[in-house]
Backbone as CSV, one residue per row, in Angstrom:
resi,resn,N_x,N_y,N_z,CA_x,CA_y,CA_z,C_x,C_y,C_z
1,UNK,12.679,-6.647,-8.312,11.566,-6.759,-7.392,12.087,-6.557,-5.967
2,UNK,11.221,-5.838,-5.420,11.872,-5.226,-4.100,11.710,-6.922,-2.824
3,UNK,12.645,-7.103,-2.028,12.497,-8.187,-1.116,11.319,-8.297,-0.039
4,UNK,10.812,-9.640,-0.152,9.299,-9.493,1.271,10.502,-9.927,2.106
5,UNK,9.752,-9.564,3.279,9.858,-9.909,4.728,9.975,-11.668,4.901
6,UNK,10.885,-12.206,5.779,10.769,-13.666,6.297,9.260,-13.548,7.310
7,UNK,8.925,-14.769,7.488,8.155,-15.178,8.227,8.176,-14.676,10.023
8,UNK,9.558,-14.837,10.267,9.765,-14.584,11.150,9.908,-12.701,11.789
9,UNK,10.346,-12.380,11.281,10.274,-10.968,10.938,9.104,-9.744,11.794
10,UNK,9.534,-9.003,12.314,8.189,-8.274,13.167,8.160,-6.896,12.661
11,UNK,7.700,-6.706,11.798,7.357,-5.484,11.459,6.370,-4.025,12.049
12,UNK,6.364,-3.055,11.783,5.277,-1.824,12.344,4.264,-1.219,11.054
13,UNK,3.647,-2.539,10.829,2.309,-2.237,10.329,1.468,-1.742,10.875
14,UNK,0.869,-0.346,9.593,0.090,0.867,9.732,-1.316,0.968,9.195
15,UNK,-2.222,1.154,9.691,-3.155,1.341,8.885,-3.995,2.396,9.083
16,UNK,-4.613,3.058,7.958,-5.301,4.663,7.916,-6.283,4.704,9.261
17,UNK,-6.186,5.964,10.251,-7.031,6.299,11.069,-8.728,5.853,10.100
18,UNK,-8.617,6.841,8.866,-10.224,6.975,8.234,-10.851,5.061,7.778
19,UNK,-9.983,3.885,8.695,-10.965,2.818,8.444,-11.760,2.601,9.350
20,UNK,-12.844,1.969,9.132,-13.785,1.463,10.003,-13.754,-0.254,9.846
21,UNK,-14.809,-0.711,10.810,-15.012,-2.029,10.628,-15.431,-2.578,9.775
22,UNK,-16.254,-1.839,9.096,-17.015,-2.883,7.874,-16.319,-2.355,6.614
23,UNK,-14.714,-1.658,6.455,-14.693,-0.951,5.285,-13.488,-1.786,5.544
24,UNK,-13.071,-2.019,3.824,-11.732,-3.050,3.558,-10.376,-1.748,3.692
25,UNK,-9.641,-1.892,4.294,-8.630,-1.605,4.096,-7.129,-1.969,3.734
26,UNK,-6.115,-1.366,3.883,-4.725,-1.928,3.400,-4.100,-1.344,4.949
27,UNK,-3.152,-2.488,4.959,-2.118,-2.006,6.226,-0.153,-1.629,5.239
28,UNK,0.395,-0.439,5.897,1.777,-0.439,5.284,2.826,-0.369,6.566
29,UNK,3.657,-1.172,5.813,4.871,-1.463,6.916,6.370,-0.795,6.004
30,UNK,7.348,0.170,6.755,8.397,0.022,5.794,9.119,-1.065,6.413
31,UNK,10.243,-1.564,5.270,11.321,-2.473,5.743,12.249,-2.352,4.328
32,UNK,13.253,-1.568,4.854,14.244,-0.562,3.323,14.859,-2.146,3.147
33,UNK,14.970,-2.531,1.247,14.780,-1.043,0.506,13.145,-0.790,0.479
34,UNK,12.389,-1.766,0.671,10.761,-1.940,0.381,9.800,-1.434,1.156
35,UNK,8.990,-0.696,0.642,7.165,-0.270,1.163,6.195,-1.830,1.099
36,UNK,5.597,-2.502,2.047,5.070,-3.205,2.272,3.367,-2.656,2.376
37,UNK,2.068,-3.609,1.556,1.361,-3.181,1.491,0.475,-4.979,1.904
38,UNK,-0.223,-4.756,2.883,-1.385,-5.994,2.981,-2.355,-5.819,3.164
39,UNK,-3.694,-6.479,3.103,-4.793,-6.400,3.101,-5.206,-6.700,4.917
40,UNK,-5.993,-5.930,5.509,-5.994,-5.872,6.842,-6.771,-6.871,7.312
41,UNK,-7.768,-7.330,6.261,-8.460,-8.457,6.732,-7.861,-9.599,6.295
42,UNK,-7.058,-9.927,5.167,-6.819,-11.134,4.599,-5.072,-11.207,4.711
43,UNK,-4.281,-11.045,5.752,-2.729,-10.834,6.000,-2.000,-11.816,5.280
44,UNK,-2.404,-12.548,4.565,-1.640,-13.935,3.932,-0.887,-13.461,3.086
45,UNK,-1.275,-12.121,2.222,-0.526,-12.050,1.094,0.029,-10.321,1.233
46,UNK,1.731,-10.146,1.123,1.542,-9.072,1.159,2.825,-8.498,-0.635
47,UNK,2.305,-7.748,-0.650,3.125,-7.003,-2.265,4.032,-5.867,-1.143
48,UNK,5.215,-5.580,-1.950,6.262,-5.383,-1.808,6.981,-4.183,-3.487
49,UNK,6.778,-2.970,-2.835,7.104,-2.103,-3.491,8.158,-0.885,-3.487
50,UNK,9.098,-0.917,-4.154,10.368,0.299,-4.014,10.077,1.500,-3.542
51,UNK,10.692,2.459,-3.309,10.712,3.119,-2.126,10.173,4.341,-3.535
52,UNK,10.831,4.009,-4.710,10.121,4.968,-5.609,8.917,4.706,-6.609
53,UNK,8.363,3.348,-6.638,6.999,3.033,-7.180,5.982,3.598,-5.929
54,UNK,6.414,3.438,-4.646,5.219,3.879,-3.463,4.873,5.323,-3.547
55,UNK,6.180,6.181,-3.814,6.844,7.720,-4.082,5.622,8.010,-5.179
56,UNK,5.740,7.393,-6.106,4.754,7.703,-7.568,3.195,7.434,-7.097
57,UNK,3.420,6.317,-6.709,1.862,6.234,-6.181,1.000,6.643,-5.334
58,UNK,1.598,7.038,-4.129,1.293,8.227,-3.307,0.832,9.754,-4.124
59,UNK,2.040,10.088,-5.238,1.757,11.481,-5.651,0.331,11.374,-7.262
60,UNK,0.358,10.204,-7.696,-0.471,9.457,-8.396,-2.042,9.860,-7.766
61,UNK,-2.092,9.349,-5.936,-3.311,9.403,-5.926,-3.835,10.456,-5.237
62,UNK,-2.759,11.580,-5.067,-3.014,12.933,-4.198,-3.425,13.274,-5.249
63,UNK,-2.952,13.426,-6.289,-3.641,14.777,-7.720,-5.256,14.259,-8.150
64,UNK,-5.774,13.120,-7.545,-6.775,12.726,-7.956,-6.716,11.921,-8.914
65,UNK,-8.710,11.677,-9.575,-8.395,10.527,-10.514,-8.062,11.582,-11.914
66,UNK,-7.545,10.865,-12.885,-7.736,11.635,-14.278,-8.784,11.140,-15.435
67,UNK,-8.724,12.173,-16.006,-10.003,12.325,-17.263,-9.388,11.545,-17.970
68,UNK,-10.656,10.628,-18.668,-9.776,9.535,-19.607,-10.410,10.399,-20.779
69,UNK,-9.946,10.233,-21.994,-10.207,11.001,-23.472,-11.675,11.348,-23.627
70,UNK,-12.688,11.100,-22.991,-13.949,10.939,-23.299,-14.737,12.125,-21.874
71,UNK,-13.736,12.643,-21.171,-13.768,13.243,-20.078,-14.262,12.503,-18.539
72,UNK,-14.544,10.891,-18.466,-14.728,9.907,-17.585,-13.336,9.708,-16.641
73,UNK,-13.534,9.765,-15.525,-12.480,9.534,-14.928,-12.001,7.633,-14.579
């Protein structure tokens, strides 16, 4: 499991130009080896992901969603 951040710690959390106010978003911070991911409204909790689960998931959600067996995405 990749390491969180101490408390103390000041990170350069990012979050997508395309949010608005009333739309939930995620903020990302790096801090090697870990991709940091929190919720922009609720900062209490943040997940903590390798530099190659973020890698997959990034290219995961560029190709779009996929057809599940029934042709439903």
């Amino acid at each position: 499991m990749p390491p969180l951040p101490s408390g103390r710690e000041v990170l350069g959390w990012r979050k997508s130009r395309a949010s608005g106010a009333d739309v939930g978003c995620v903020e990302v911070a790096c801090r090697e080896p870990s991709v940091l991911v929190r919720d922009s409204r609720d900062r209490s909790t943040v997940l903590a992901f390798s530099s190659a689960q973020w890698s997959a998931f990034l290219r995961r959600v560029g190709n779009g969603p996929r057809k599940g067996p029934a042709g439903n995405a």
